[in-house]
Backbone as CSV, one residue per row, in Angstrom:
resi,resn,N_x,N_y,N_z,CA_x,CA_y,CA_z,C_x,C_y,C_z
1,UNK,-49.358,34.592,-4.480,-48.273,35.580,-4.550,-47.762,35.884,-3.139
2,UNK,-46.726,35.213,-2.831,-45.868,36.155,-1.958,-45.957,37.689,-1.191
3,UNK,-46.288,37.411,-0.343,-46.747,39.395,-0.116,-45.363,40.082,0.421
4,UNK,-45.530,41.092,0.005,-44.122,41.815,0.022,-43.712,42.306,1.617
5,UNK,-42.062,42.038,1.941,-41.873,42.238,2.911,-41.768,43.865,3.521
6,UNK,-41.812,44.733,2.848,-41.582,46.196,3.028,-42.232,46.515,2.277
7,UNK,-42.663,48.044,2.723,-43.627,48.803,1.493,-43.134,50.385,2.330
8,UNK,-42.958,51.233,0.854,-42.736,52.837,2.015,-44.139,53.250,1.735
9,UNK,-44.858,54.347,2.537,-45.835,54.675,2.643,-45.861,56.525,2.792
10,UNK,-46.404,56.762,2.211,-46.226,58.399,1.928,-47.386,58.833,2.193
11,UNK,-47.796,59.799,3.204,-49.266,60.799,3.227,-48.782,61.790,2.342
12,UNK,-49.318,62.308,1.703,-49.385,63.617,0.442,-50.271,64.790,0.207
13,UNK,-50.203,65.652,0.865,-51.237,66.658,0.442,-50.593,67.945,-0.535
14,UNK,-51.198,67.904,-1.399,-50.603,68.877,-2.576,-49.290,69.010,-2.513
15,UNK,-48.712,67.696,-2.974,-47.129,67.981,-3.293,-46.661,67.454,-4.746
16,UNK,-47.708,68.047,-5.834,-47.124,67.427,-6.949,-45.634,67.736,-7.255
17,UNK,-45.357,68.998,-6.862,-44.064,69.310,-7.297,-42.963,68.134,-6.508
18,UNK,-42.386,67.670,-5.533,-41.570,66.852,-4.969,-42.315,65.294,-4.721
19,UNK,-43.139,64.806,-4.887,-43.679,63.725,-4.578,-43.175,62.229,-5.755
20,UNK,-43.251,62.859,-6.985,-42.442,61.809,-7.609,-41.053,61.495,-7.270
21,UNK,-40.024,62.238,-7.168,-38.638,61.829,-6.462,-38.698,61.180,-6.045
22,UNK,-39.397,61.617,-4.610,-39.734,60.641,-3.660,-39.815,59.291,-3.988
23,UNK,-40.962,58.939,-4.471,-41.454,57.328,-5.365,-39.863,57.059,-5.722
24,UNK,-39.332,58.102,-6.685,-38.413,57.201,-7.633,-37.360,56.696,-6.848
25,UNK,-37.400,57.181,-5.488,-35.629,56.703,-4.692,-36.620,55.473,-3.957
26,UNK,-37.749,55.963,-3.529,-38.368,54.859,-2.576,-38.519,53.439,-3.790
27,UNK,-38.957,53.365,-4.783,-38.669,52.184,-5.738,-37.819,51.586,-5.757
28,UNK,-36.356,52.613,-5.097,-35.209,51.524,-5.551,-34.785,50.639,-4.472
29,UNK,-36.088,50.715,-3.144,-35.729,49.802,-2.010,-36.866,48.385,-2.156
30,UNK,-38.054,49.074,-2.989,-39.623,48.201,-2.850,-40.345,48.457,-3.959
31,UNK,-40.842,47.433,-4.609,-41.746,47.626,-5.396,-43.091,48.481,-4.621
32,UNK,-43.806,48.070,-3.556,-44.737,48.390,-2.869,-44.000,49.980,-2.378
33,UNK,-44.694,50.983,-3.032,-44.771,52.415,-2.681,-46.006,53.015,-3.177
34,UNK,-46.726,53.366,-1.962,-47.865,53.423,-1.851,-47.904,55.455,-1.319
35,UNK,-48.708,56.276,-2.057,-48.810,57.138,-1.985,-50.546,57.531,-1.600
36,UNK,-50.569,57.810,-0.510,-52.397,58.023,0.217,-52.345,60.055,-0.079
37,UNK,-53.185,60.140,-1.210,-53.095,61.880,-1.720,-54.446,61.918,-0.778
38,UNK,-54.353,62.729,0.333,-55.316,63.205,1.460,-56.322,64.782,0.743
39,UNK,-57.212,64.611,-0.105,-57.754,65.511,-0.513,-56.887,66.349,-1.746
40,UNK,-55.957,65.965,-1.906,-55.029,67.278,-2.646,-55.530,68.011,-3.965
41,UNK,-55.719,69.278,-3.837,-56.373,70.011,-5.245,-55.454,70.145,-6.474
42,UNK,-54.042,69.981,-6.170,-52.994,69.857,-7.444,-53.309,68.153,-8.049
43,UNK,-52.315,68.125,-8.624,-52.257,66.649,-9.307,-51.383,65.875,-9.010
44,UNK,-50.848,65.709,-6.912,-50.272,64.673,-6.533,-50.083,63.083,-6.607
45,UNK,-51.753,63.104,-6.699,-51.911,61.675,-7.239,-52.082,60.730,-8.907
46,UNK,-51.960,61.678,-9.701,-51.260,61.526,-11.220,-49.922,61.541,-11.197
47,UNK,-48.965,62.345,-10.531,-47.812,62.719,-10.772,-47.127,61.167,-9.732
48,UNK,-47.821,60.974,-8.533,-47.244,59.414,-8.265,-47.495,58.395,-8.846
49,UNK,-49.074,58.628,-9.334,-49.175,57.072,-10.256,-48.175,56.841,-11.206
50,UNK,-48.145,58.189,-11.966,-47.074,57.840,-12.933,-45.821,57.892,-12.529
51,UNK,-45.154,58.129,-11.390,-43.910,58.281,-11.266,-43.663,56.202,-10.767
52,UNK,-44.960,55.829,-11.241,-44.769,54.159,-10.314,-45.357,54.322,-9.280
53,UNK,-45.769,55.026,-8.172,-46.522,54.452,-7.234,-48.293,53.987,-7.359
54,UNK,-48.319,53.239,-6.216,-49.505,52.886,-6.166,-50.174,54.161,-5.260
55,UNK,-51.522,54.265,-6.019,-52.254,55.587,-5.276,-53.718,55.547,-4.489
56,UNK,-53.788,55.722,-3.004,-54.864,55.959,-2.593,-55.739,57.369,-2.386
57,UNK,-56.548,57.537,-3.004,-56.961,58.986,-2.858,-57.816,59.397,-2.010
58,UNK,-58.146,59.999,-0.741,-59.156,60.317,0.017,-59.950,61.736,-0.624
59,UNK,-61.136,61.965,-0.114,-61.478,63.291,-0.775,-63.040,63.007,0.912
60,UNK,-63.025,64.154,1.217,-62.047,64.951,1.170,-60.656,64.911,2.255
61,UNK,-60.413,66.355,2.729,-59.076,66.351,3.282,-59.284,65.931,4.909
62,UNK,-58.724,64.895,5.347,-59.068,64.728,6.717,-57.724,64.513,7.204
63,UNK,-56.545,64.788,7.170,-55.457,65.081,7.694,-54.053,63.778,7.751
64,UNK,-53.054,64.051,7.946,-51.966,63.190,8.059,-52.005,61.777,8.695
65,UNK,-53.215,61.592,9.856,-53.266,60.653,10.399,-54.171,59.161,9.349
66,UNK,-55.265,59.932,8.985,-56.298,59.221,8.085,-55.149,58.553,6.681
67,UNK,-54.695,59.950,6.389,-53.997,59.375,5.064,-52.658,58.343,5.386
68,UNK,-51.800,57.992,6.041,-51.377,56.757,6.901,-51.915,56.114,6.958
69,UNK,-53.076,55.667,7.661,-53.702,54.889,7.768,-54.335,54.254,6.991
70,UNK,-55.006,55.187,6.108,-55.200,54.595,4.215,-53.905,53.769,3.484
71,UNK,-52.693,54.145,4.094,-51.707,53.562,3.411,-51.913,52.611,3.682
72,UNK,-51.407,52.243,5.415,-51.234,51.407,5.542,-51.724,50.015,5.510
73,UNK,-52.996,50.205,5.245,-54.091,49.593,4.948,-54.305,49.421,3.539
74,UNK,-53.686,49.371,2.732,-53.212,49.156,1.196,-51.904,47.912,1.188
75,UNK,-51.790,47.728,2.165,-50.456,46.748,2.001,-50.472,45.726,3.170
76,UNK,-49.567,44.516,2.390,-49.715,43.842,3.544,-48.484,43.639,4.439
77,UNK,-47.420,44.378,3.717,-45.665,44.130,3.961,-45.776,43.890,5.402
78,UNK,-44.787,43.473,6.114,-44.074,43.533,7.374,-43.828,44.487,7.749
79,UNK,-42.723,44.972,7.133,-42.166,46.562,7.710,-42.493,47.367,6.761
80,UNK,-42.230,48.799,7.632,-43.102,49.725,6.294,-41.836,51.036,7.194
81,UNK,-41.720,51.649,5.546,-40.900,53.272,6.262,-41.933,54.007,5.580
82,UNK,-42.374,54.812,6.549,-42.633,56.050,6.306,-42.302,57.546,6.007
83,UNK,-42.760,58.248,4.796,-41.810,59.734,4.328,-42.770,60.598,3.803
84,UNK,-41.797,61.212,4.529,-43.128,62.708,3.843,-42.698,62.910,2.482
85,UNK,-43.719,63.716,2.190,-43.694,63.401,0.234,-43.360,64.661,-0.287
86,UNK,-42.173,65.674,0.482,-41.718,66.682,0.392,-40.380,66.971,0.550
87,UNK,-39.885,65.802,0.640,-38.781,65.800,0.745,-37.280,66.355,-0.315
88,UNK,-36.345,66.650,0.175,-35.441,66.902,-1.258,-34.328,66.292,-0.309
89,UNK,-33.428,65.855,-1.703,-31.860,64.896,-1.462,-32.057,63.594,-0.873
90,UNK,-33.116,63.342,-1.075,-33.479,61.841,-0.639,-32.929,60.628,-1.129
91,UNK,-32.091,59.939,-0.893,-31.471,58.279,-1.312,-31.526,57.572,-0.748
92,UNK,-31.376,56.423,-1.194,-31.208,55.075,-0.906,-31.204,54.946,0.413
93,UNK,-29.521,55.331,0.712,-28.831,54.896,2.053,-30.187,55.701,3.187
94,UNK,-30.655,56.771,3.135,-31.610,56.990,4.349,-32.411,55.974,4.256
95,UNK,-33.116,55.561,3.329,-33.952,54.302,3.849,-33.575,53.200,4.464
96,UNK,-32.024,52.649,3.804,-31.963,51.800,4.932,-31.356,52.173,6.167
97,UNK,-30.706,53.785,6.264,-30.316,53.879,7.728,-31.725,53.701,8.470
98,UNK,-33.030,54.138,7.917,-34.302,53.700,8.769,-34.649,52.050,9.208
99,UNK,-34.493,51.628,8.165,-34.959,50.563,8.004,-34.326,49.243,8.469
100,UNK,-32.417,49.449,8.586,-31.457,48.535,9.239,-31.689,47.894,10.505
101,UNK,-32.204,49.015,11.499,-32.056,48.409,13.166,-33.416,48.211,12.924
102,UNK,-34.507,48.362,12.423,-35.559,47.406,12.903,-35.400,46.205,12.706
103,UNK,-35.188,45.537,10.855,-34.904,44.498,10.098,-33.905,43.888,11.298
104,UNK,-32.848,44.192,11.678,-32.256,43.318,12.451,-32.636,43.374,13.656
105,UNK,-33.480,43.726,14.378,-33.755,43.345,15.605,-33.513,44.599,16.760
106,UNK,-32.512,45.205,16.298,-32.015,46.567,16.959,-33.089,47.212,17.997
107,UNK,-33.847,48.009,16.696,-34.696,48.757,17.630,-36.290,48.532,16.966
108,UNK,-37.519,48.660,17.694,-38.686,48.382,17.491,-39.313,49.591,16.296
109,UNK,-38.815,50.835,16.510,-39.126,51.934,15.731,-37.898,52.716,15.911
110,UNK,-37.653,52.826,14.648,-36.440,54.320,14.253,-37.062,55.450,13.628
111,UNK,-36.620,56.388,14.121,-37.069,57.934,14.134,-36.005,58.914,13.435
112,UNK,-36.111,59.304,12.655,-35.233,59.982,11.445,-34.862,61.337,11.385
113,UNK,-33.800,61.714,11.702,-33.401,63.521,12.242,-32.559,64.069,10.842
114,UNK,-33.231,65.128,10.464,-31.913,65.410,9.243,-30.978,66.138,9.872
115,UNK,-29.296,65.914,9.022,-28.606,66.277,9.300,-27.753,66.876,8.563
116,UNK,-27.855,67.924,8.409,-27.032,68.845,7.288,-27.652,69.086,5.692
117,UNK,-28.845,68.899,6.167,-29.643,68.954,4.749,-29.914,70.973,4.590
118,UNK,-30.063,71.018,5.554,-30.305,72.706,5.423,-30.208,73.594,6.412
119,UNK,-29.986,74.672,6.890,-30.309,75.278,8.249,-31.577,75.305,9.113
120,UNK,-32.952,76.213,8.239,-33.859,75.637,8.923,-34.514,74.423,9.262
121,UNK,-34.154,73.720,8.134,-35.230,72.229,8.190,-34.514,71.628,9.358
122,UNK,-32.904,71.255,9.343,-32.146,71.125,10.456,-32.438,71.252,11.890
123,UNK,-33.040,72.442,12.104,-33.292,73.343,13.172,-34.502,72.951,13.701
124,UNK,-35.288,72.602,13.145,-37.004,72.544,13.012,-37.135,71.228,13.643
125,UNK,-36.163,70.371,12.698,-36.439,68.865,13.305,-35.660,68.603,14.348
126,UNK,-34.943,69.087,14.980,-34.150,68.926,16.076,-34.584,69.758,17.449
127,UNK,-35.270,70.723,17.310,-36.306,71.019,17.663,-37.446,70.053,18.677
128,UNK,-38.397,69.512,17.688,-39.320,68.449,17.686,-39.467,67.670,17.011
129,UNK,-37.956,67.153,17.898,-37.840,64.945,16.279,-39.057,64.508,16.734
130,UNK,-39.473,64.393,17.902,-40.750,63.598,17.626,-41.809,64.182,17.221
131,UNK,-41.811,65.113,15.853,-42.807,65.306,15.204,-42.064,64.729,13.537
132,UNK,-41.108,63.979,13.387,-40.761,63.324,12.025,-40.888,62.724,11.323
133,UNK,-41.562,62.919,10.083,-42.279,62.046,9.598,-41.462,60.692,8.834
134,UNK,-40.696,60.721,9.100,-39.489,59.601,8.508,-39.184,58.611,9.631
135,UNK,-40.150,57.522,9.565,-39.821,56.612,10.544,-39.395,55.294,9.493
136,UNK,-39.166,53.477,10.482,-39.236,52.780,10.163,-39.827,51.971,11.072
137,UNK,-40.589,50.934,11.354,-41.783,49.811,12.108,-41.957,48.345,11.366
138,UNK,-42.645,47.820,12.243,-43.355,46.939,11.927,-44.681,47.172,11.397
139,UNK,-45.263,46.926,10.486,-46.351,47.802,10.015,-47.764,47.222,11.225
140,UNK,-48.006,45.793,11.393,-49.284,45.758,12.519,-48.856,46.770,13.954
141,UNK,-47.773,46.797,14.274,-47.568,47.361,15.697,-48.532,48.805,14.967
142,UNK,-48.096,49.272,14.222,-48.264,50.790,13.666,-49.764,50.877,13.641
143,UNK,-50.364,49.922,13.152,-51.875,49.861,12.924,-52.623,49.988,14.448
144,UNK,-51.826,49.485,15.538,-52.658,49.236,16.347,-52.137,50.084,17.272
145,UNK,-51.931,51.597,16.953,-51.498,52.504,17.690,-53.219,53.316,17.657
146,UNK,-53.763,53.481,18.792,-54.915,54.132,19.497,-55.059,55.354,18.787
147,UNK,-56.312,55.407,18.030,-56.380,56.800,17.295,-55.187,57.351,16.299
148,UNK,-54.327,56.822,15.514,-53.963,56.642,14.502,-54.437,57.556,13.315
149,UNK,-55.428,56.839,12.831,-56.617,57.065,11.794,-57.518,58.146,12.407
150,UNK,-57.644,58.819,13.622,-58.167,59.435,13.950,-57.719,61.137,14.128
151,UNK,-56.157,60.891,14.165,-56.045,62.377,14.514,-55.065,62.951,13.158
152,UNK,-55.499,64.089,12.873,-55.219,64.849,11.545,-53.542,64.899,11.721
153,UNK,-52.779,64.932,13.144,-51.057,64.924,12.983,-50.963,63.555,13.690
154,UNK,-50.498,62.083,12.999,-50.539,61.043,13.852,-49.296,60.865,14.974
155,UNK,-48.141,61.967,14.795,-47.075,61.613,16.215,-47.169,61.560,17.291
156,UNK,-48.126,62.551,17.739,-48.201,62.649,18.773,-48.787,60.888,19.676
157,UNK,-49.810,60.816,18.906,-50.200,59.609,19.222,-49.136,58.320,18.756
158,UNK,-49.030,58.037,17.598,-47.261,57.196,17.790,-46.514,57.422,19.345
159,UNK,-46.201,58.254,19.390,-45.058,59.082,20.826,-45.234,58.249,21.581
160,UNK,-46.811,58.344,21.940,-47.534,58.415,22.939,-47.678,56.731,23.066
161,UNK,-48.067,56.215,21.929,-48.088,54.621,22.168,-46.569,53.955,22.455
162,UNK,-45.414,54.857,22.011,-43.907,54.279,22.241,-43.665,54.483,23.729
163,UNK,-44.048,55.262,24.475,-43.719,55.427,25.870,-44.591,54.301,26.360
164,UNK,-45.472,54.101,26.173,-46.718,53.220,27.042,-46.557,51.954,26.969
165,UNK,-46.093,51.169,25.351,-45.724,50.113,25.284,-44.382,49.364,25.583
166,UNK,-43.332,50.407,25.857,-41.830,49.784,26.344,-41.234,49.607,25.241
167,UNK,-41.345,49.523,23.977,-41.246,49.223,22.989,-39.578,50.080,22.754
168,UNK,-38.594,49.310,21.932,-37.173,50.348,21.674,-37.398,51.124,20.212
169,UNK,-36.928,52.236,20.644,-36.908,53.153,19.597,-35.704,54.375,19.846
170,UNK,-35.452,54.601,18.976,-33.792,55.616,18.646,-34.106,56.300,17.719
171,UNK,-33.512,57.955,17.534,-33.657,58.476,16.937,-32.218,58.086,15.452
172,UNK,-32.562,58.395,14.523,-31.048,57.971,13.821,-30.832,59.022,12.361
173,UNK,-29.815,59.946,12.149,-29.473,60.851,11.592,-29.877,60.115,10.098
174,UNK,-30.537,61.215,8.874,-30.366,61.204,7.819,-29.339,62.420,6.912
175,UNK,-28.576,62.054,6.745,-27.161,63.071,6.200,-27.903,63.833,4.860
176,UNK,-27.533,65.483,4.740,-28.310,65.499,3.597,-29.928,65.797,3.476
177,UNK,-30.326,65.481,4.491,-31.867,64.926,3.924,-32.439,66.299,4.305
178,UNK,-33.161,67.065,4.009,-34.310,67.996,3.917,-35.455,68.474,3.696
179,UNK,-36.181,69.283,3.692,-37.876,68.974,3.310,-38.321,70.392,3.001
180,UNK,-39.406,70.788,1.879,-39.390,71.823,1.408,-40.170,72.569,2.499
181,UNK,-39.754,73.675,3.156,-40.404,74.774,4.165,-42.342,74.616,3.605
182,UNK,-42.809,74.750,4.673,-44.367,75.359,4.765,-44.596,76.805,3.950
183,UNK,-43.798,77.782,4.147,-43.793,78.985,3.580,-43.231,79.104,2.160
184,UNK,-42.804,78.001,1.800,-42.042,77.940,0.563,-42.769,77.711,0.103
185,UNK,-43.589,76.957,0.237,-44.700,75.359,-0.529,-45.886,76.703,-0.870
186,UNK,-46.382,77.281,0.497,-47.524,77.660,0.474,-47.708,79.199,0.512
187,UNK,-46.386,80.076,0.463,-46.212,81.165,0.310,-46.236,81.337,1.994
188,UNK,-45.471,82.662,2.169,-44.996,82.937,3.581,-46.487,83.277,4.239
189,UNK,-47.305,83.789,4.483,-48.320,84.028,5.504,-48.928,82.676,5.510
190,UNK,-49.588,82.016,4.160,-50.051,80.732,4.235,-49.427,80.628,5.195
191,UNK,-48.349,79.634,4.490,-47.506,78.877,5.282,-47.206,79.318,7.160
192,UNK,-47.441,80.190,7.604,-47.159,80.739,8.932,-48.528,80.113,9.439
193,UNK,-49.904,80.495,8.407,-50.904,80.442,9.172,-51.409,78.685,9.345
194,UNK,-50.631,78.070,8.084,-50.468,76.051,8.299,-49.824,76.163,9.396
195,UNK,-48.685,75.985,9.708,-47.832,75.998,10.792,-48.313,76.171,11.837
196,UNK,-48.840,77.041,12.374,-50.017,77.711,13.606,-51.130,76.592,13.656
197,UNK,-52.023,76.471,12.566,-52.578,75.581,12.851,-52.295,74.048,13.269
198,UNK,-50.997,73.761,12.562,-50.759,72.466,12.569,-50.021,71.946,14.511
199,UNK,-49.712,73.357,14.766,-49.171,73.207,16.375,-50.259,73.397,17.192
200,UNK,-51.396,73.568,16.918,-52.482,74.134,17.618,-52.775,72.492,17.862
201,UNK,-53.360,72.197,16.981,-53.856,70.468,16.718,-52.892,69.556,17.490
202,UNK,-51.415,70.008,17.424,-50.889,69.076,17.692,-50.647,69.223,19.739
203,UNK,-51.177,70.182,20.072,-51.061,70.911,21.077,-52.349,70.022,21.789
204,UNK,-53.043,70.194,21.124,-54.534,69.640,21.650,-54.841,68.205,21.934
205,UNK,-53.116,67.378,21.328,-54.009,65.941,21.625,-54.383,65.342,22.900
206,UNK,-53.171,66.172,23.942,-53.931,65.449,25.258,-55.125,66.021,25.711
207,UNK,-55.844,67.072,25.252,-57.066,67.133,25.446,-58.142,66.573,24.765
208,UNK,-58.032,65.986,23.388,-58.502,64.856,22.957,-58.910,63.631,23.591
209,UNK,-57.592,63.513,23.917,-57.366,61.785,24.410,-58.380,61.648,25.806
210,UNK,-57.834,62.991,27.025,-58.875,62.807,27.968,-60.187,62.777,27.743
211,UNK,-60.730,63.340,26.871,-61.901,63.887,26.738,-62.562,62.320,26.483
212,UNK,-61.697,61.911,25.552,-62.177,60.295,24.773,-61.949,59.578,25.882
213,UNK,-61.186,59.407,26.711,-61.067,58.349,27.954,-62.140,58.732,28.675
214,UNK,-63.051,60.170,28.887,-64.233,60.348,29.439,-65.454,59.834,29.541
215,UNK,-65.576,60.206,27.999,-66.638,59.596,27.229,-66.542,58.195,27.034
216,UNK,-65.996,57.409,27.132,-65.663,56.101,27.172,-66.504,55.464,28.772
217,UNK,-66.147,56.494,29.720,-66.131,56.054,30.939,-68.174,56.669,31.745
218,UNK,-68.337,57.315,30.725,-69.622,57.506,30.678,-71.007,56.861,29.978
């Protein structure tokens, strides 16, 4: 069998409510849509199997980076887009605005900004695009990004391997596109107190990284 040239790849933590959509627009680019449910206590990973995706389930919850990496490691495609599994107004055309300049040669990684999908989400990602989870790659380059699989938010480390390797990458507008708030999902204090945490972690990777270049050197 032929192994498939693209596959989208979704990390998922408790998003039964928006996670099938997702699948159903990502189907209409690839058979290979692969959904990695990172611990989730709802029924994310029923609600993708059946929406058509293929499902990896971790248990327990070890964060955004692991569950990527579970994906990606489920497939053998070439290129792979990546989406968060929370998304709303999601079509077609954003996948291939991701997916166009790699396939042709353009750029090595495209990085995905919404644009007019909402005020805050708007705001948020423009903010810190390079925290977006809507990329497009080559899927080995992606694998062999340093601690990957290791850290619970994987951009920072992506970022971090795109500056180091020379590699081209552009950010490129998704029209429309939006993503359901933290405080929405998880109720407003939750959600404030995810958020906090999730910048804390993401705050910390260069003290990670030294620490690991230490210990390496010891």
């Amino acid at each position: 069998m032929t192994p498939p040239q693209i596959a989208v790849v979704i990390p998922a933590y408790n998003e039964a409510h928006t996670v099938a959509e997702v699948v159903r627009v990502a189907l209409l680019l690839t058979p290979e849509v692969i959904v990695a449910s990172d611990g989730s206590s709802d029924d994310t990973a029923g609600v993708a199997r059946a929406a058509g995706a293929k499902v990896v389930e971790l248990n327990p919850n070890g964060g955004k980076g692991p569950a990527l990496h579970a994906a990606l490691t489920a497939t053998t495609a070439e290129y792979v887009v990546m989406l968060d599994a929370d998304l709303l107004g999601l079509n077609l055309e954003h996948l291939n605005i991701l997916l166009r300049p790699v396939q042709r040669g353009q750029l090595d990684m495209s990085i995905g900004i919404f644009e007019g999908g909402g005020l805050m989400t708007d705001l948020g990602n423009k903010l810190t695009p390079h925290l977006s989870g809507q990329r497009a790659c080559k899927r080995e380059w992606l694998l062999r990004v340093p601690g990957l699989g290791a850290e619970r938010w994987p951009e920072p480390a992506i970022t971090d391997a795109l500056k180091r390797s020379g590699v081209r990458w552009d950010y490129v507008e998704l029209p429309g596109l939006a993503q359901v708030m933290k405080e929405e999902k998880r109720g407003f204090w939750k959600g404030v107190g995810y958020r906090s945490r999730m910048y804390v972690d993401l705050i910390g990777y260069r003290r990670r990284k030294k620490k690991g270049q230490k210990d390496e050197l010891t």
